[in-house]
C-alpha positions as CSV (number, residue, x, y, z in Angstrom):
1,X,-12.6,37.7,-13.9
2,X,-15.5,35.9,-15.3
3,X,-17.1,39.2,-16.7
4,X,-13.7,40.4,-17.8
5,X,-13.9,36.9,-19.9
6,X,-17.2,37.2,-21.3
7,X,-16.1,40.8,-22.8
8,X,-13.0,39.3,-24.4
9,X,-14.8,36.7,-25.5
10,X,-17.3,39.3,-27.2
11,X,-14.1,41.5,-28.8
12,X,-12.0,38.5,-29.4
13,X,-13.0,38.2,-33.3
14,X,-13.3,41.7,-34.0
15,X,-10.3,42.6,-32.7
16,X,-8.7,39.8,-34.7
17,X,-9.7,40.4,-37.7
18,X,-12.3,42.9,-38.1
19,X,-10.9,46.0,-36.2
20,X,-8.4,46.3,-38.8
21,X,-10.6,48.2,-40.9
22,X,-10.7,51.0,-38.4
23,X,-15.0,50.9,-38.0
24,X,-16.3,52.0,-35.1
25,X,-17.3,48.9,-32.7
26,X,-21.0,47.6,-32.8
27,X,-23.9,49.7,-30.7
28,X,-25.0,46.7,-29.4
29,X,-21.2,45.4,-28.6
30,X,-20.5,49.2,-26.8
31,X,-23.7,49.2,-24.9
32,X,-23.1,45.6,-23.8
33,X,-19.4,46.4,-22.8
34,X,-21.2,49.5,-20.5
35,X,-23.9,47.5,-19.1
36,X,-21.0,45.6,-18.0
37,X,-18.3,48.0,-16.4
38,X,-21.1,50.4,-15.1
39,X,-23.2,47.5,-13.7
40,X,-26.6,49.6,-14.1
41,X,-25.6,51.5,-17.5
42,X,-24.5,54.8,-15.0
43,X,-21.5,56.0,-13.0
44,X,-20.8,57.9,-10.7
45,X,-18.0,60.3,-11.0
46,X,-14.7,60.0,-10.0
47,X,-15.4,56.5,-8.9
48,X,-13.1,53.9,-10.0
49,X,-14.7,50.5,-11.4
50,X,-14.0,47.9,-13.6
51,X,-11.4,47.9,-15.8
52,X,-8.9,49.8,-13.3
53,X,-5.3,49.6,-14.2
54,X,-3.1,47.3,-12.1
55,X,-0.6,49.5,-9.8
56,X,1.8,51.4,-11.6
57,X,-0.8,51.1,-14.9
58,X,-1.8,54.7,-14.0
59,X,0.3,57.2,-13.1
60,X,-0.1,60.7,-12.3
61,X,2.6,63.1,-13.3
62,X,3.1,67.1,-11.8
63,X,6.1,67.6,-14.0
64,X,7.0,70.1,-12.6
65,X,7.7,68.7,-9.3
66,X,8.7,65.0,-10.3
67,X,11.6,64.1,-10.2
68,X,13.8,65.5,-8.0
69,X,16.2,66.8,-10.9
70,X,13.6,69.2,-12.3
71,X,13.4,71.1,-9.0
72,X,17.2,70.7,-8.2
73,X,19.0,71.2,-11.6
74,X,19.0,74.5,-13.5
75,X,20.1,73.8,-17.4
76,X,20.1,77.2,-18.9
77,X,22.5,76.8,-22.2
78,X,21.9,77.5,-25.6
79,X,22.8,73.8,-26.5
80,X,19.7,72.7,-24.7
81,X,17.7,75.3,-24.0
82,X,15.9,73.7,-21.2
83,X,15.2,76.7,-19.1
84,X,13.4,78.5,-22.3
85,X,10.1,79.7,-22.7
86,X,7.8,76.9,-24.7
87,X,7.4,77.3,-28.2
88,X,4.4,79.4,-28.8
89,X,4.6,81.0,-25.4
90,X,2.4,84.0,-24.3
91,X,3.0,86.5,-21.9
92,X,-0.3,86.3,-19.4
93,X,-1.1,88.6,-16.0
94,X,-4.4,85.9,-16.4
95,X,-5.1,84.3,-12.6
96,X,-6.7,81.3,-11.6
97,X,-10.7,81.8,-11.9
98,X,-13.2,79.5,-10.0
99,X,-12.8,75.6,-11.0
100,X,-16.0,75.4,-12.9
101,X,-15.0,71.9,-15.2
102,X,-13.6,68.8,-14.8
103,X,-10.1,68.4,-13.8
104,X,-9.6,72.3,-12.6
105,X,-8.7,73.7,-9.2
106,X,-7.5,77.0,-8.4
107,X,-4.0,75.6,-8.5
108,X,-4.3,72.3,-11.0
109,X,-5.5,71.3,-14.7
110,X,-5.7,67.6,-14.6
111,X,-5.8,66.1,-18.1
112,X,-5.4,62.8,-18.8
113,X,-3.5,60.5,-21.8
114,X,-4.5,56.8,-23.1
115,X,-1.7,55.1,-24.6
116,X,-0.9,51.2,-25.2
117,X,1.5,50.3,-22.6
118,X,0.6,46.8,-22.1
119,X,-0.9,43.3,-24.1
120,X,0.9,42.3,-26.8
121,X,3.0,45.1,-27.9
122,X,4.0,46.2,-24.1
123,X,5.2,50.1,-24.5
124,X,4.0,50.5,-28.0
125,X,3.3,54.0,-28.3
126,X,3.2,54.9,-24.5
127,X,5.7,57.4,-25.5
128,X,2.7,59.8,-26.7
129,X,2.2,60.3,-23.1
130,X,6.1,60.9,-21.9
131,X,6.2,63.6,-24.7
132,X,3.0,65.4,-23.4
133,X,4.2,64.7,-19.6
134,X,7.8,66.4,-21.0
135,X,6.2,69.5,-22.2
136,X,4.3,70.0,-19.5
137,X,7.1,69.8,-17.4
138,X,8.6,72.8,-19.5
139,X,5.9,74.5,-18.7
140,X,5.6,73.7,-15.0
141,X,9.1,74.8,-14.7
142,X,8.2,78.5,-15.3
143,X,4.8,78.6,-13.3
144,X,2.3,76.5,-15.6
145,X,-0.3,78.7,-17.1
146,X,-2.3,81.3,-15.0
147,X,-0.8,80.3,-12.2
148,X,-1.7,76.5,-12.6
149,X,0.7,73.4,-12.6
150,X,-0.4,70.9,-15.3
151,X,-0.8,67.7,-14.3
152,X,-1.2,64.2,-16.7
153,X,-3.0,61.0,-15.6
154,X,-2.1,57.9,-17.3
155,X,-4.5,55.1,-18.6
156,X,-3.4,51.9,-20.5
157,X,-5.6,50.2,-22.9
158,X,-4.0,47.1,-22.9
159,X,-4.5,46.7,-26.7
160,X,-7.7,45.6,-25.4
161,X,-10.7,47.6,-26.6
162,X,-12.7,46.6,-23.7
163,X,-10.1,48.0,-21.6
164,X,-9.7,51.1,-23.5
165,X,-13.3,51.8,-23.0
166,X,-13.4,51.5,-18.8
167,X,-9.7,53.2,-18.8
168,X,-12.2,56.2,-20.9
169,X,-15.1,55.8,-18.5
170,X,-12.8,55.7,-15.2
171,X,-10.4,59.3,-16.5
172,X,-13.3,61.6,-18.2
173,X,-15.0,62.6,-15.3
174,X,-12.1,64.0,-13.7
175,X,-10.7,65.4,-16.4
176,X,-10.3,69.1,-18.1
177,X,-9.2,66.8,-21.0
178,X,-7.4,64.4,-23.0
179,X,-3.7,65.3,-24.0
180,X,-1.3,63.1,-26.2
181,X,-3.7,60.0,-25.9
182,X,-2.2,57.6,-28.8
183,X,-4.5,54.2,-28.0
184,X,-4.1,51.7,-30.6
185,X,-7.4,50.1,-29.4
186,X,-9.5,53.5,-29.4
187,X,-12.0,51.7,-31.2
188,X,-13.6,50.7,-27.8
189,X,-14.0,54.5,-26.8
190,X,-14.7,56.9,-29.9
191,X,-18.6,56.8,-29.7
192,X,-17.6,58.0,-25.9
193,X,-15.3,61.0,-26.9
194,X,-18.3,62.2,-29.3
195,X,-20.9,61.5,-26.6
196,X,-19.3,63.4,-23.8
197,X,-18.0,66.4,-25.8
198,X,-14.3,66.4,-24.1
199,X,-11.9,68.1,-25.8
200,X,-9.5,65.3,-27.1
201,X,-6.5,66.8,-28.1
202,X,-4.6,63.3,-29.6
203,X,-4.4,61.0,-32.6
204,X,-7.7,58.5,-32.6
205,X,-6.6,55.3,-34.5
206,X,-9.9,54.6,-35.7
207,X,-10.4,56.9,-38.5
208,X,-14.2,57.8,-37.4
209,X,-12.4,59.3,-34.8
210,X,-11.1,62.5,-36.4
211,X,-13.9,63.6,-37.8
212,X,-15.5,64.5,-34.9
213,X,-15.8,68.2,-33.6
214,X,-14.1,68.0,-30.1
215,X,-10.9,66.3,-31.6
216,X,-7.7,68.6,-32.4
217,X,-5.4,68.8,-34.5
218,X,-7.7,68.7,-37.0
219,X,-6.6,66.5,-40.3
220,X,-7.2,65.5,-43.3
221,X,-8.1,61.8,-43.6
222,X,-7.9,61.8,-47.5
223,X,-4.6,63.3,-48.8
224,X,-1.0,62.3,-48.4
225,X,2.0,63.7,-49.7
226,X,4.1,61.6,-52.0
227,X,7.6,63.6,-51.7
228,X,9.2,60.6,-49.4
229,X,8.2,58.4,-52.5
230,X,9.2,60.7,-55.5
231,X,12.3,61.1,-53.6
232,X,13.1,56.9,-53.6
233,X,12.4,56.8,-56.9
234,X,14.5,59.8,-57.7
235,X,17.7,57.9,-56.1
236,X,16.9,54.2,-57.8
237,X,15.0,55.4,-61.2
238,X,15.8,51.5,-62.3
239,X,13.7,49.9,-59.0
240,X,9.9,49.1,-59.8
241,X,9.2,45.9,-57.6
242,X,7.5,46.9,-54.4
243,X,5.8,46.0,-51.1
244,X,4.6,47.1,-48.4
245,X,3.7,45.2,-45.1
246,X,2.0,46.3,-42.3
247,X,1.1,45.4,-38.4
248,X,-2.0,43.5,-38.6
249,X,-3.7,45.3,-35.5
250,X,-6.1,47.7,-34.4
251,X,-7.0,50.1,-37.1
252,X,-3.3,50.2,-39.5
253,X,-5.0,48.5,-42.4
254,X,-7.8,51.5,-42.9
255,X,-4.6,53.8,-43.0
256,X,-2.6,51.7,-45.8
257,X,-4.5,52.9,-48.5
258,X,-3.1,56.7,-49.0
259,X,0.5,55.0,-48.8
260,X,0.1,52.2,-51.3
261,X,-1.3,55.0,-53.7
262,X,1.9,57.9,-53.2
263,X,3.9,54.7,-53.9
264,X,2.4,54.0,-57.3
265,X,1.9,57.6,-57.8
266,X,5.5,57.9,-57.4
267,X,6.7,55.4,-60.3
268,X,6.8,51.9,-58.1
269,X,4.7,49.1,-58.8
270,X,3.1,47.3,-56.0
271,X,3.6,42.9,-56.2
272,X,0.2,42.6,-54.4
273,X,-1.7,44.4,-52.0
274,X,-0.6,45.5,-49.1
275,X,0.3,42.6,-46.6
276,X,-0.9,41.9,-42.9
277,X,2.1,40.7,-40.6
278,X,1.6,39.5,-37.3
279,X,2.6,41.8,-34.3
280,X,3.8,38.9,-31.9
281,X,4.8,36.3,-34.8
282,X,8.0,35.1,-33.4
283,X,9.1,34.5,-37.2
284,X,8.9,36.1,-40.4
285,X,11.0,34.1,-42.4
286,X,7.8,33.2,-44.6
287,X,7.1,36.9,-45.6
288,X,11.0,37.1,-46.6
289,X,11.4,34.5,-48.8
290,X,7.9,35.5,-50.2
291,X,9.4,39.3,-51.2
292,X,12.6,37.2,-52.7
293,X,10.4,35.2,-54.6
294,X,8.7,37.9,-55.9
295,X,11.9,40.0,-57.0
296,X,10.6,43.1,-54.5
297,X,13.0,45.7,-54.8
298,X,11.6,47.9,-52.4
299,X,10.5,46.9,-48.9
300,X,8.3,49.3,-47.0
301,X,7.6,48.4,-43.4
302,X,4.5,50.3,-42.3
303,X,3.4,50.8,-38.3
304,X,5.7,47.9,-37.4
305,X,6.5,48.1,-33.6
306,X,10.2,48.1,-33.0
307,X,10.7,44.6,-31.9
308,X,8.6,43.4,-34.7
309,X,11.3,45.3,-37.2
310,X,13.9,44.0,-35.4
311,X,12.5,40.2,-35.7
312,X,12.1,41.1,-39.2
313,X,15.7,42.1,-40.2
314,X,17.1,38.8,-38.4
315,X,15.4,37.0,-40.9
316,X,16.0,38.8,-43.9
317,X,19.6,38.3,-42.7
318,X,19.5,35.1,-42.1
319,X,17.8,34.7,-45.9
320,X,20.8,37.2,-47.3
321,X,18.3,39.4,-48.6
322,X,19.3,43.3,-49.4
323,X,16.5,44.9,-50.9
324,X,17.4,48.3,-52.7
325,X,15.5,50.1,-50.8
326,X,14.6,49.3,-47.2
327,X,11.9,52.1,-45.9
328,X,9.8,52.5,-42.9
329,X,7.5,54.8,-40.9
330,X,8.2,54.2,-37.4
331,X,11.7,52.9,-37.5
332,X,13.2,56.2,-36.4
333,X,13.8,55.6,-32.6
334,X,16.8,55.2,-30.3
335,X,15.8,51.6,-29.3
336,X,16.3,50.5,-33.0
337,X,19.9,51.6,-32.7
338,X,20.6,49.8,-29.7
339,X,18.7,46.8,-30.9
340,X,20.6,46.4,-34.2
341,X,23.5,48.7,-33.9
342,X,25.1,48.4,-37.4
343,X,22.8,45.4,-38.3
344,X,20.1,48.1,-38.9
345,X,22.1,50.2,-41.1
346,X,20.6,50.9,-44.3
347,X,16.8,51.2,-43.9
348,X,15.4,54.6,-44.4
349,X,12.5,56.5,-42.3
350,X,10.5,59.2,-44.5
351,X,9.6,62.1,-41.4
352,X,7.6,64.8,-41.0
353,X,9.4,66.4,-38.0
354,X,13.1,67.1,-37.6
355,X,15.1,63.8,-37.3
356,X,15.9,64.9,-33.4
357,X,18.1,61.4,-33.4
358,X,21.2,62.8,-35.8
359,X,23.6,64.4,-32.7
360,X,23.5,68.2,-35.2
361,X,20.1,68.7,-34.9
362,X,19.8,70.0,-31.3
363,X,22.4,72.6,-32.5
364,X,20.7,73.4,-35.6
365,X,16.8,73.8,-34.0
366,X,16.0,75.4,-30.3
367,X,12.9,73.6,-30.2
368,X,14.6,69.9,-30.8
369,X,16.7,70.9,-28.2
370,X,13.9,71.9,-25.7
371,X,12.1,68.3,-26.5
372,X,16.0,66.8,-26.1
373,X,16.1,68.1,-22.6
374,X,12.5,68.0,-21.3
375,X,12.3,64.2,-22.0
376,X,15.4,63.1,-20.5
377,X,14.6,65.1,-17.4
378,X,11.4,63.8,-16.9
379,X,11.9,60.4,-18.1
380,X,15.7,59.6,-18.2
381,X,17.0,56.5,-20.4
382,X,13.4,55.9,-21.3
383,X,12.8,55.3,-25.6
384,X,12.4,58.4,-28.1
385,X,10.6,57.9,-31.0
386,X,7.8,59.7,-33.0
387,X,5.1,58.7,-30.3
388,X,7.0,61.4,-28.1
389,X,7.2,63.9,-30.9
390,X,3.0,63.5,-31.3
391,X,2.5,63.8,-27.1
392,X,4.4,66.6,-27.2
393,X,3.0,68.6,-30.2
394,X,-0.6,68.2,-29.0
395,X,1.0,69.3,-25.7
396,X,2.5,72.4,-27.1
397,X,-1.0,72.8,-28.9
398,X,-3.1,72.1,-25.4
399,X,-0.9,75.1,-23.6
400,X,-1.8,77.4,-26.5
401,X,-5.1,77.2,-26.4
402,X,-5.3,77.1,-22.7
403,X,-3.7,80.4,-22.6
404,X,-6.2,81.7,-25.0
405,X,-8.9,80.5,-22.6
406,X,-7.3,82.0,-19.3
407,X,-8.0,82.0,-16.4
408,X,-11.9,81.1,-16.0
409,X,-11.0,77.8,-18.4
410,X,-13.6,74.8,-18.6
411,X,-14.2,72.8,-21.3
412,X,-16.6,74.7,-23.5
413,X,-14.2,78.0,-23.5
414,X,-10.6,75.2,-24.1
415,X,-12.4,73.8,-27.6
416,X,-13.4,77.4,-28.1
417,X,-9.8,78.2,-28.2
418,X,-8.8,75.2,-29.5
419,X,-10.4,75.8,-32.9
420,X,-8.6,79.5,-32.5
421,X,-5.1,77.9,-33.0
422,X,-4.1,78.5,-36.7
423,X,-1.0,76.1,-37.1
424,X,-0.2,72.3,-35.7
425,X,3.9,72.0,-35.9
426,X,4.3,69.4,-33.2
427,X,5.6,72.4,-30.6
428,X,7.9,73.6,-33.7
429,X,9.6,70.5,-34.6
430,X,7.2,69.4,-37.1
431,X,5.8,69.7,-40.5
432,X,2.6,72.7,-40.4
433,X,-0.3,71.8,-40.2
434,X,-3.3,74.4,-41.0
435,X,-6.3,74.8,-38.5
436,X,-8.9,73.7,-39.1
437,X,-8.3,72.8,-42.5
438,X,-6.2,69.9,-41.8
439,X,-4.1,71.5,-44.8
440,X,-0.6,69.8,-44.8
441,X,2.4,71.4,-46.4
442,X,4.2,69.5,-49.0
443,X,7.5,68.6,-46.6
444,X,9.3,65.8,-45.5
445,X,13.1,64.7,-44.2
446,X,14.8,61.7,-44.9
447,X,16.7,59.6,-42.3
448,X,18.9,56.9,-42.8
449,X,20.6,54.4,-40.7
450,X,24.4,54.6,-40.8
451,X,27.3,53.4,-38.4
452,X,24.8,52.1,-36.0
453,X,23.0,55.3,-35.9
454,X,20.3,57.4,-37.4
455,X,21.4,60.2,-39.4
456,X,19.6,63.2,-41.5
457,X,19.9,61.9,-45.3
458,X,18.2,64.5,-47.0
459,X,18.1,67.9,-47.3
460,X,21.2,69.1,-45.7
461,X,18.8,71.7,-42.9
462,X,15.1,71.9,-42.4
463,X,12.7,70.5,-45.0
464,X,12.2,68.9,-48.6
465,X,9.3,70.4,-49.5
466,X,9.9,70.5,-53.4
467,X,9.5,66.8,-54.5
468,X,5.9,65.0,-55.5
469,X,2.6,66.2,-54.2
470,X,0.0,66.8,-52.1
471,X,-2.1,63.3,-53.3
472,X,-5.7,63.4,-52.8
473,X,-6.6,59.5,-52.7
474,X,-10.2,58.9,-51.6
């Protein structure tokens, strides 16, 4: 406990109020923290030390053969297309070759995912690793690939990134890779994912992350597509005022920047920069009366955690204010609905994946209805929102390459085939991405919450993809 103290106490002002840039931790900090978890600056493999999840912190997931259901139930109709072949599908004769990697047997591919599940926003994008766990389940269900059931090992940072860094050190070694991994506080490993040369197929938070050559999808850190904004502006030509606030945590702030500039881009005129809200403020009355104040028109909520959006809407209730325009990013989830019901209605979520939520969709897109079914099997009554649609994308993109690989798969041949992969579509409910490029097309929907509900606003099918532009910002 005491050596778990002296780490926070090292991380405690960084987090706080430096990691919001998105920089890479301190060498000295890093090497301190792994003096500390390794005790001699080593490890052995497979070993579990510091840092090791409570029980039911980690969990390992065979989809194909947990739960019960997914052995026992046969879906097979159109509506949700749960006994289909996975997007992108390939058909192999490959066989299981010798286990020379990490995390491969003759008869398993271990992979593991680091989410936030825990600390002060409990469950915050731990769906990254149900959508992963979901598509793998798909693909369980019809044999895994080359013979091999897929299996996904869980690790919480915690929002911690201390704890992010020992969850890394504790999962690599026995590991093929890293799948759907979503940690807010991947600040504490990224030096690591370089270092060791895993393939990390996820979304690294801190923006260094990205860059690096065993990361996929590969993206583009310094372009951003304004449609969503030119769109606003194209319904309320007469609203100017603006503002957007963000979750003060982790690395959102160094990802603010491309939004604040579509916005302006688009016609709207930011009151002041972008502002930091607090992710476990109990109260946000203050920021309200401060937009009222200030005559903002249009209020943009940007990474804010559901229950932090729902906090927020109380108290622009309670203050009778009705913006314009209400917009977010990460509104668009199920729990927001149940949350708010119609006290949610109105606000607005720019996507860029098909709005899964509106009831039509499943019966307008065979790959919606595949991520439908696959995550209720495997995870019944548990949250959907866009941190499922990003586990299961890289997912969908971790199977393709692995096929590419076959049969004699380890981790030089996966990022071989890895960098093979020309698109990234989020297992075909997404906007394309090129590879390697990072290229992103210019498309977007537009969701809106009506009658308690989200709903596809705009267009009527697929994608917008005629409105503003493809911004380059930095």
């Amino acid at each position: 406990m005491r050596r778990y103290l002296r780490l926070l106490a090292i991380l405690v002002l960084p987090v706080l109020v430096g990691a919001a840039c998105g920089s890479r931790l301190p060498d000295k900090t890093l090497e301190t923290i792994d003096a500390e978890l390794t005790g001699a600056g080593t490890r052995q493999a497979g070993s579990d030390q510091a840092f090791a999840p409570r029980s039911g912190e980690t969990t390992e997931v065979a989809p194909g053969e947990a739960p019960a259901e997914l052995t026992t139930t046969s879906t097979t109709t159109a509506a949700t297309g749960a006994a289909s072949a996975p997007a992108g599908a390939v058909a192999t004769n490959c066989r299981p070759g010798a286990a020379t990697s990490p995390g491969v047997t003759p008869g398993e591919i271990k992979v593991a995912s680091i989410v936030t599940d825990s600390g002060p926003l409990p469950g915050a994008t731990e769906g990254s690793y149900r959508g992963a766990a979901a598509y793998f389940a798909m693909v369980n269900s019809q044999g895994g690939v080359c013979g091999r059931k897929l299996t996904l090992v869980k690790g919480d940072d915690g929002l911690d990134p201390a704890r992010a860094r020992g969850e890394f050190l504790r999962l690599e070694p026995k590991v093929l890779g890293f799948v759907g991994s979503y940690s807010v506080a991947d600040s504490g490993y990224v030096d690591l994912i370089e270092k060791s040369k895993v393939p990390y197929v996820g979304l690294p938070i801190d923006p260094s992350g990205r860059r690096l050559a065993n990361v996929f999808p590969k993206t583009r850190e310094d372009i951003i597509n304004t449609g969503p904004f030119a769109w606003w502006k194209q319904q309320h030509p007469k609203v100017t005022k603006a503002a957007i606030l963000f979750a003060d945590v982790g690395g959102v702030a160094a990802n603010i920047d491309g939004t604040a500039k579509a916005m302006q881009k688009a016609g709207f005129q930011l009151v002041e920069p972008p502002i930091a809200v607090g992710v476990a403020d109990p109260d946000y009355t203050g920021q309200v009366r401060n937009l009222q104040d200030k005559g903002v028109e249009f209020v943009y909520l940007f990474a804010f955690e559901v229950n932090m959006h729902v906090r927020f809407n109380r108290n622009m209730r309670q203050q009778r204010y009705e913006p314009e325009i209400k917009g977010s990013n990460v509104a668009f989830n199920d729990r927001f609905s149940k949350l708010l019901k119609t006290d949610g209605d109105g606000w607005e979520n720019n996507l860029a994946y098909l709005p899964f939520l509106d009831p039509g969709e499943a019966k307008r897109s065979k790959p919606v209805a595949d991520f439908l079914a696959w995550n209720q099997r495997v995870f019944p009554g548990s949250q959907l929102d866009l941190f499922n649609v990003a586990g299961w994308g890289r997912a969908a993109m971790f199977v393709e390459a692995l096929r590419k690989a076959g049969g004699e798969v380890n981790r030089t041949s996966l990022l071989q085939s890895l960098g093979q992969v020309p698109v990234y579509d989020d297992g075909g409910i997404g906007v394309k991405i090129a590879q390697p490029s990072g290229a992103i097309d210019r498309c977007f929907v537009m969701a809106r919450h009506e009658g308690g509900s989200w709903k596809r606003k705009h267009p009527a099918n697929g994608y917008e993809c005629g409105l503003g532009e493809t911004l380059k910002f930095k």
